[in-house]
C-alpha positions, 0 to 999 in steps of 0.5 A: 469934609476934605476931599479925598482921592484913592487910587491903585493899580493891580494886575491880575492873573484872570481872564479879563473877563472874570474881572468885569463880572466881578465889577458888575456884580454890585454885590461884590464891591465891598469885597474888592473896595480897599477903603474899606468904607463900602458896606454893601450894595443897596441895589443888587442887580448885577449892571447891564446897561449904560445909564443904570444907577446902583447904590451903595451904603458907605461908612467914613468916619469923617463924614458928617452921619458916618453913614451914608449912601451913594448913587452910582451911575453907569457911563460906560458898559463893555464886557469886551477887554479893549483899552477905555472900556470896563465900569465906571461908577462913581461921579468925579472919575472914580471908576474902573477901566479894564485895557487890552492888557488885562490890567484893572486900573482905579480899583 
């Protein structure tokens, strides 16, 4: 399969942090994915703790089984909206930081 990179930036009118509740809460990452390829948290305790792995069951069409499932490691775990800190998920740099301006980017 090609690689593929998605990205977007959104500002939102929350508290910053609602937005890292909502990011730390695997459950509700199908909810904001705008892929469209997360089906559901496997794992759904909410993250707590750098070096914590959650997974998530995935479709993409082009993936050799359509489904699949991804393992997600925790790197960086800060409530605290301060600039480079937020969840970041996904191996390769996809993940989230929530900056001192309250803005999510890469999610």
């Amino acid at each position: 399969m090609d690689q593929e990179n998605v990205s977007a930036t959104l500002t939102v009118a929350v508290p910053a942090a609602r937005v890292f509740a909502v990011l730390a809460d695997p459950a509700a990452h199908s909810a904001i994915d705008g892929t469209g390829w997360i089906q559901e948290a496997v794992d759904r305790a909410p993250l707590t703790e750098v070096g914590q792995v959650f997974r998530m069951d995935m479709y993409h069409p082009n993936h050799p089984n359509g489904d699949y499932q991804v393992a997600n490691k925790v790197s960086v775990l800060a409530p605290s909206p301060s600039p480079a800190r937020g969840v970041r998920g996904r191996p390769g740099g996809a993940g989230v930081r929530l900056p001192s301006a309250g803005r999510c980017q890469g999610c």
